[in-house]
VMD Tcl script that draws the C-alpha trace (Angstrom):
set ca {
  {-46.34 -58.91 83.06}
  {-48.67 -58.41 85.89}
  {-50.31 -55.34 87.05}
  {-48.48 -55.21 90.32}
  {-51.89 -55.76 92.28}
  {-50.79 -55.25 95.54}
  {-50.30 -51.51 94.72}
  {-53.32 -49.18 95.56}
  {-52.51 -46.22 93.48}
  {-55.34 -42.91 93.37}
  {-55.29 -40.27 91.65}
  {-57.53 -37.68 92.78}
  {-58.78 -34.76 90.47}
  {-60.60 -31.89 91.56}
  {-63.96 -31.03 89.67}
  {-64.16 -28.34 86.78}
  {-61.78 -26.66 90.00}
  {-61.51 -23.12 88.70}
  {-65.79 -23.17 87.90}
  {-66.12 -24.62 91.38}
  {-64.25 -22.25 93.47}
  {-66.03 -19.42 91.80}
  {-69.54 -20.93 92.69}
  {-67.63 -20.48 96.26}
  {-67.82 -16.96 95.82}
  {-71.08 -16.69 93.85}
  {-73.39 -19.66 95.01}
  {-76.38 -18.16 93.12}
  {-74.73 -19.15 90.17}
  {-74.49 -22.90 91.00}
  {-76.74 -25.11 88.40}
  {-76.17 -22.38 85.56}
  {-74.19 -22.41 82.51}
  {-70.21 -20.37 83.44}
  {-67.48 -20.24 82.19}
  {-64.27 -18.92 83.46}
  {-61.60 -17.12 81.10}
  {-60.44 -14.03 79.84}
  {-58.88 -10.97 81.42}
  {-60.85 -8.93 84.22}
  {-61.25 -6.56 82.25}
  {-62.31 -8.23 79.01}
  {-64.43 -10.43 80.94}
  {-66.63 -7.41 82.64}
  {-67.92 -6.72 86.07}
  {-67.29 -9.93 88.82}
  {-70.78 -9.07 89.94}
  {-74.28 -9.10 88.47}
  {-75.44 -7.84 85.80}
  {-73.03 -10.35 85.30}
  {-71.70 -10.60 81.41}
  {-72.56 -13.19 78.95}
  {-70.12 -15.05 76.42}
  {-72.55 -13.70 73.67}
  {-70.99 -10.14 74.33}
  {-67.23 -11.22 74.77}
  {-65.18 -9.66 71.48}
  {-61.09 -10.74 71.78}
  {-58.87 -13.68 72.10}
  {-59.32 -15.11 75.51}
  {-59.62 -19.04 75.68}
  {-61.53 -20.75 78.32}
  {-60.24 -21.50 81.31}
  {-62.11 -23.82 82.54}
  {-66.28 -23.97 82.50}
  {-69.26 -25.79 84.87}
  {-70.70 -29.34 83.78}
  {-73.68 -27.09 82.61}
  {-71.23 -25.37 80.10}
  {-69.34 -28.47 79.08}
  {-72.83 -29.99 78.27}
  {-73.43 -27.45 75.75}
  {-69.84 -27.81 74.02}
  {-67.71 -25.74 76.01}
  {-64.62 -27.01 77.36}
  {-61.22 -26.25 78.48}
  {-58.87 -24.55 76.06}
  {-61.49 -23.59 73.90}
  {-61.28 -19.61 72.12}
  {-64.49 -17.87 73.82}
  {-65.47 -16.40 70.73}
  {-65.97 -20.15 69.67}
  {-67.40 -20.89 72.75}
  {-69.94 -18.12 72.86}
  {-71.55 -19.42 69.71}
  {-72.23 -23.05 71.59}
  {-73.21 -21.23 74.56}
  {-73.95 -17.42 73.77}
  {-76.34 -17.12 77.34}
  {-73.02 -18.62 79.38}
  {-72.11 -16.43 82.03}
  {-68.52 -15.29 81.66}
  {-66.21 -14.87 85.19}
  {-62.99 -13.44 84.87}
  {-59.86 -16.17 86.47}
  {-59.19 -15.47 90.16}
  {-55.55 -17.62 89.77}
  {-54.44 -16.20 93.50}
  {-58.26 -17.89 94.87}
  {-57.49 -21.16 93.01}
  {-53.91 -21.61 94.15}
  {-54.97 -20.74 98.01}
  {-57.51 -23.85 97.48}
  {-54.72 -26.34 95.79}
  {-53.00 -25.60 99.13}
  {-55.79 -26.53 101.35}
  {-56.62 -29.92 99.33}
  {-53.32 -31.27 99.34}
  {-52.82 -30.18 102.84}
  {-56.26 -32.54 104.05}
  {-54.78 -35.43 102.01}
  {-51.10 -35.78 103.40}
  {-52.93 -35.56 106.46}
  {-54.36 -39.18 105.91}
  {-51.87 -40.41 103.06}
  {-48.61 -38.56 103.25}
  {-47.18 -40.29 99.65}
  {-48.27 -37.86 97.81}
  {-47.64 -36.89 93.86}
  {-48.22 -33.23 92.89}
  {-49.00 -33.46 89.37}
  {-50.69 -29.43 89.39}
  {-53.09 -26.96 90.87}
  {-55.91 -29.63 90.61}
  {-55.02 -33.23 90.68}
  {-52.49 -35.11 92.45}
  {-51.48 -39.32 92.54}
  {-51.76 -40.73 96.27}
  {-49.86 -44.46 97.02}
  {-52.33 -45.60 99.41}
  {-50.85 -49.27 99.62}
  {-49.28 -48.69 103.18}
  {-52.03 -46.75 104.61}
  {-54.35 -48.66 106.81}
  {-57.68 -48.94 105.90}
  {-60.40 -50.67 102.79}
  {-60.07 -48.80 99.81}
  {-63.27 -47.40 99.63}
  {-63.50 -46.11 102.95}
  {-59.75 -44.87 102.62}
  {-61.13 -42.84 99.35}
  {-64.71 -41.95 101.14}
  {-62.00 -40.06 103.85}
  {-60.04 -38.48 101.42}
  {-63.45 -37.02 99.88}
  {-64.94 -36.14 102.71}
  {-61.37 -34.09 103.83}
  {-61.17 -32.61 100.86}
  {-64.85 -30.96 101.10}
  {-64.43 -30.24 104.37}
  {-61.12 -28.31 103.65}
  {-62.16 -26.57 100.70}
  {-66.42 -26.78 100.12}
  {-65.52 -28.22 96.82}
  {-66.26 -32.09 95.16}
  {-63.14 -34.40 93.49}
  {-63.18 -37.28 92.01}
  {-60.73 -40.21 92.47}
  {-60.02 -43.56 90.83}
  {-57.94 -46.20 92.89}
  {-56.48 -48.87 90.52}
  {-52.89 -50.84 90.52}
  {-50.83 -48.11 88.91}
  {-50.81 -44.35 88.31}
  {-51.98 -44.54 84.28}
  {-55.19 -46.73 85.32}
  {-56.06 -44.52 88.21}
  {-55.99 -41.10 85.75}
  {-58.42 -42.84 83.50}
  {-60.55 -44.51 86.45}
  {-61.27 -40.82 87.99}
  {-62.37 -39.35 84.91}
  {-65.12 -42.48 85.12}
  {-67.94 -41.31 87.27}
  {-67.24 -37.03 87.32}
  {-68.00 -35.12 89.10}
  {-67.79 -36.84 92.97}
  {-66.89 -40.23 90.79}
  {-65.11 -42.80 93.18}
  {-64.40 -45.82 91.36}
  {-61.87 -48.89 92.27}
  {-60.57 -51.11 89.51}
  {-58.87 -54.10 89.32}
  {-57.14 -55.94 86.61}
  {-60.24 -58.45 86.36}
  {-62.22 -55.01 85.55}
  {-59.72 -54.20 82.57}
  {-62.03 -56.18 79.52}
  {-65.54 -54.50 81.01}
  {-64.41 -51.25 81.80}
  {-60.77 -49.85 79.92}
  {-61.63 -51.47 76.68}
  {-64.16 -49.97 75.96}
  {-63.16 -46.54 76.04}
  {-61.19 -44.23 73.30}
  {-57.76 -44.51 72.71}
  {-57.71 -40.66 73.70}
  {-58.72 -42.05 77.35}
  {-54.96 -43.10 77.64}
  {-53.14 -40.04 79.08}
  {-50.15 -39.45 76.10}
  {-52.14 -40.37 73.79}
  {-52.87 -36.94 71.66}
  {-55.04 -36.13 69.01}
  {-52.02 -36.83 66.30}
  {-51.36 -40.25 67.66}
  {-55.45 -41.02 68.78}
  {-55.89 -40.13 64.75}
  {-53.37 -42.04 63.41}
  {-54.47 -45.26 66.00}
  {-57.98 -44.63 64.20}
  {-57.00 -44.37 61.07}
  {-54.93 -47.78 61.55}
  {-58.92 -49.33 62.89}
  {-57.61 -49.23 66.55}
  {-60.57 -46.70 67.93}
  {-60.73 -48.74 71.29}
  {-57.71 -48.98 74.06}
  {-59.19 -52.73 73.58}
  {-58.74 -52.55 70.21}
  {-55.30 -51.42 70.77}
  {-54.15 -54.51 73.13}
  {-55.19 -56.32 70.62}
  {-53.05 -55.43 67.98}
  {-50.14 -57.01 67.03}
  {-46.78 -54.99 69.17}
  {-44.93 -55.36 66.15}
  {-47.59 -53.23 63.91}
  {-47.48 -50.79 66.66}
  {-43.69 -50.12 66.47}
  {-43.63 -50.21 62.68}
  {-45.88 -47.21 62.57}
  {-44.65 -45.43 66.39}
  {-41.28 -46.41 66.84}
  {-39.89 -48.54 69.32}
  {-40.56 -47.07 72.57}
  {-44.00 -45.03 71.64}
  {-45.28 -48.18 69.68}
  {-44.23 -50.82 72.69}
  {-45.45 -48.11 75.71}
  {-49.18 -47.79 73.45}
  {-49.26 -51.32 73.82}
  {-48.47 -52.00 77.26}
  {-50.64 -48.96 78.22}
  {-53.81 -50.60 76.56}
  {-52.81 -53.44 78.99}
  {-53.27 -51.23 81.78}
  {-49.17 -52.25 82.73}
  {-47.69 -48.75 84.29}
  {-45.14 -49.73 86.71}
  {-43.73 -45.94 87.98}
  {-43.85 -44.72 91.40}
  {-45.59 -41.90 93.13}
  {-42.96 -39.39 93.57}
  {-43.34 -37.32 96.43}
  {-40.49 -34.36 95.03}
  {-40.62 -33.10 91.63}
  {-37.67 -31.34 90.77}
  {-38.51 -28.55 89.06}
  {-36.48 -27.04 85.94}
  {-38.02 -23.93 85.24}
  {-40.55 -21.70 86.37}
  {-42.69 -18.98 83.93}
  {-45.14 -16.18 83.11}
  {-46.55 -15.52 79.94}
  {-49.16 -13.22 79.05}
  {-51.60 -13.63 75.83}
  {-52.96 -10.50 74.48}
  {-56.36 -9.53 73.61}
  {-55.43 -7.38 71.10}
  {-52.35 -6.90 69.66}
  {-49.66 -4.97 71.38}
  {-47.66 -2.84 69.50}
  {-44.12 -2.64 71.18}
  {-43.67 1.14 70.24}
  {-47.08 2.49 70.62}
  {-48.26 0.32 73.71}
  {-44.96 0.75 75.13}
  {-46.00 1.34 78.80}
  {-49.00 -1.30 78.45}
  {-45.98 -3.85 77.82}
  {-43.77 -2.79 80.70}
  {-45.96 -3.17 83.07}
  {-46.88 -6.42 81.78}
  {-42.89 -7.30 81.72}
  {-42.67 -5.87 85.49}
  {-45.82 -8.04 86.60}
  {-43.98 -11.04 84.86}
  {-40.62 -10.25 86.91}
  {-42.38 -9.99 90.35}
  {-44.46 -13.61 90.18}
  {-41.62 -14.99 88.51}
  {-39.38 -13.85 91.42}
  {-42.18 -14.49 94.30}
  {-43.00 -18.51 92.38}
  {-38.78 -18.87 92.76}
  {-39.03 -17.47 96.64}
  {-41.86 -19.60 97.05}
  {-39.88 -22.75 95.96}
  {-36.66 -21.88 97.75}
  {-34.71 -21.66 94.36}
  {-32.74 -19.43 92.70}
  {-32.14 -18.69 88.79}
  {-29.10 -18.21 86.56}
  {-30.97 -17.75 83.45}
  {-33.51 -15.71 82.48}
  {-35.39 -16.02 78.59}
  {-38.17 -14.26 77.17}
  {-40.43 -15.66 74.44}
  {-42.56 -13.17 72.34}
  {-44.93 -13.98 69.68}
  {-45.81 -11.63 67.09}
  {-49.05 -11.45 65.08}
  {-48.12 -13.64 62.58}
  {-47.46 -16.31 64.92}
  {-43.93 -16.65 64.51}
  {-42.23 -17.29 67.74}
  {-38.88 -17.03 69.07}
  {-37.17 -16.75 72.28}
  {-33.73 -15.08 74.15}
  {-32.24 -16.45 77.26}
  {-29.59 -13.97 78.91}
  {-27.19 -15.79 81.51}
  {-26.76 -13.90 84.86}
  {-22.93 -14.27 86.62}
  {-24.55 -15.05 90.36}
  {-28.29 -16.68 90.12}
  {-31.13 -14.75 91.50}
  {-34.42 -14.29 92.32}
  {-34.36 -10.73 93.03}
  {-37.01 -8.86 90.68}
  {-34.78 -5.92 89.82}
  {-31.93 -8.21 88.37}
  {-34.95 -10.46 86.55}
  {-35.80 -7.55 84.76}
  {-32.51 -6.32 83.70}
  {-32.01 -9.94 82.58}
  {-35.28 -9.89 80.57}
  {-34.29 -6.45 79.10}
  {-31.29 -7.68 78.13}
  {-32.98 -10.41 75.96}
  {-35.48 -7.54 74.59}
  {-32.31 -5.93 72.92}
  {-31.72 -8.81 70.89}
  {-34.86 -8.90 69.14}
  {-36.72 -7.34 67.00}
  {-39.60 -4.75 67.97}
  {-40.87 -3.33 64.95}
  {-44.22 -5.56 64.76}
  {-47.16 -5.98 66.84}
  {-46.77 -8.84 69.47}
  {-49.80 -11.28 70.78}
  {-47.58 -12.86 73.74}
  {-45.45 -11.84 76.12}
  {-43.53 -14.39 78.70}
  {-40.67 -14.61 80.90}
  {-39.07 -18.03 82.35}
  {-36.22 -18.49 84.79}
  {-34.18 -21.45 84.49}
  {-30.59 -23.21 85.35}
  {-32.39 -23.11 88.62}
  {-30.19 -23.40 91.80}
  {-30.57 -24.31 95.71}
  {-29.27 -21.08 97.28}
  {-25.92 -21.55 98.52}
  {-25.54 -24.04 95.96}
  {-22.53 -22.19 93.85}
  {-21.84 -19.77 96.40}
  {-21.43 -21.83 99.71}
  {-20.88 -18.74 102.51}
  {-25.16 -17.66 100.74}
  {-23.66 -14.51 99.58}
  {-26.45 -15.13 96.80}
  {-29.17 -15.46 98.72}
  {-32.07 -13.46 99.13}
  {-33.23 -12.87 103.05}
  {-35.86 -15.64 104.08}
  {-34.29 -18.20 101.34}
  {-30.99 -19.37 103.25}
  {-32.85 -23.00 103.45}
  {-35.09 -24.43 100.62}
  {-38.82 -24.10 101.11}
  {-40.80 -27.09 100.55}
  {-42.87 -27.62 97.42}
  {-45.81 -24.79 97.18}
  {-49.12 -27.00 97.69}
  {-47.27 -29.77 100.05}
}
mol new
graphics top color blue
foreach p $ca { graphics top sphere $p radius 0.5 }
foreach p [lrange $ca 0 end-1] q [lrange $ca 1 end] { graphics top cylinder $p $q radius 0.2 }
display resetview
């Protein structure tokens, strides 16, 4: 099966985006050590003396952290107690999310401007189909860079290749500012070689189970044997692993992603006792309602069911979803909906997370067709939020 070569797919990813929009706002910082995670609060002043990860005490992760950081161990995802003992001079910024989401908007806007197929795949990274856009490929992706800076002050990186999964892996090639351009010829000298892991949907279960089969390499992978891959995956995992390590990927940038859901959740750091911090949760629970109800308003949508998912301190889960007669996005009726849920549960233990999701979402006039339903300002659906 060929790689459909006459595709040019990019995928362009923003670099270390929350660290990088910070340095916006605090350029002397640029060429130290920072990471970005944690509550304002937690996190200390947003302003020098600014605090260090060797002083953070709770059980904020990482949100994201400079190439300085990373090159001392820090990454993404990582707890910040963890990370303060790789990097205990790191300078800890608390997450702006309302800056970060202002610069998604600007990117995306500079790149429909010269290649209007575009994928939203989140706040940082998006797929572009630049096959019918006039121009080389490396000066099409020198314009997108140079928009993109010029929009934003900020660096991406962006792999062009025949199809969406080679383009994720080629822009993770050359970070940050990478530009690279693959072909299929360039699969032996320049996929191969990399770690199963490169493969996005490839996760640390199935990269250790690969490795503990011999298969360490995505070239290692194409050349096993299909069948041994389905024997030990299953028939669609095992035959997708396979065709993946051949670079094959044949799905199209979709321009409209319908949504299913939208959520809020909010990770403690300390435990919240719903008795004793009863006012520190409801105003958690109202914050929840309001984004929840502006991220719907922003989308044009409305819900007809609202869950809530709490978390206790022993790390048992669960979640209630409460179904509304009309949908909604009104805040008031969110959190009567969410209330609702809290009835059904039990609140006798302290809780670690707190989060709120609307779903059974609905175009507004949708089941009510004279928009009796519909909030003012939402009578006709809004277009994607970054597009």
């Amino acid at each position: 099966m060929p790689l459909l070569p006459c595709r040019r797919i990019a995928h362009l990813d923003m670099d270390a985006f929350f660290a990088s929009v910070e340095l916006l706002e605090h350029p002397e910082l640029r060429g130290l050590p920072v990471v970005v995670g944690g509550r304002r609060s937690a996190a200390g002043p947003d302003g020098p003396p600014w605090p260090r990860l060797r002083d953070y005490a709770g059980r904020g992760v990482a949100t994201t952290a400079t190439y300085e950081a990373r090159a001392l161990g820090v990454h993404s995802g990582m707890g910040l107690m963890k990370a303060a003992a790789l990097a205990p001079d790191a300078i800890l910024l608390p997450a702006h999310f309302e800056a970060y989401a202002r610069c998604s908007r600007l990117f995306k806007a500079a790149v429909v401007r010269i290649a209007p197929v575009v994928e939203d795949r989140g706040i940082d990274e998006i797929y572009i189909d630049l096959t019918r856009v006039p121009g080389e490929t490396l000066d099409l992706a020198r314009r997108l860079q140079a928009a993109v800076a010029e929009a934003t002050g900020l660096s991406c990186s962006i792999g062009v290749t025949p199809n969406k999964l080679l383009a994720k892996i080629a822009s993770e090639l050359d970070k940050p500012g990478g530009l690279t351009v693959l072909t299929e010829a360039d699969l032996p000298g320049r996929i191969w070689p990399l770690p199963c892991a490169a493969i996005n949907g490839v996760g640390p279960k199935a990269s250790a189970r690969l490795e503990a089969m011999g298969l360490r390499r995505i070239g290692d992978l194409a050349a096993a044997e299909p069948g041994t891959l389905v024997a030990a995956f299953g028939p669609s995992y095992g035959a997708w692993l396979w065709e993946a390590a051949h670079g094959r990927d044949p799905r199209p940038v979709v321009t409209v992603r319908e949504i299913k859901s939208v959520s809020r959740e909010s990770t403690f750091e300390q435990d919240l006792h719903p008795l004793r911090d009863r006012e520190r949760l409801t105003e958690i629970l109202l914050e929840q309602c309001r984004r929840v109800a502006e991220d719907l308003e922003r989308r044009g949508r409305l819900a007809r069911t609202i869950g809530i998912k709490l978390r206790y301190s022993d790390f048992r889960t669960i979640t209630r979803d409460h179904t509304l007669a009309r949908a909604t996005a009104d805040p008031d009726q969110i959190r009567d909906a969410a209330r609702a849920c809290l009835r059904r549960v039990s609140l006798d233990r302290p809780l670690r997370l707190l989060g709120l999701r609307a779903g059974a979402l609905e175009y507004p006039g949708e089941a009510d067709p004279f928009g009796a339903g519909a909030l003012p300002g939402m009578l006709r659906p809004l277009p994607p939020a970054g597009t």
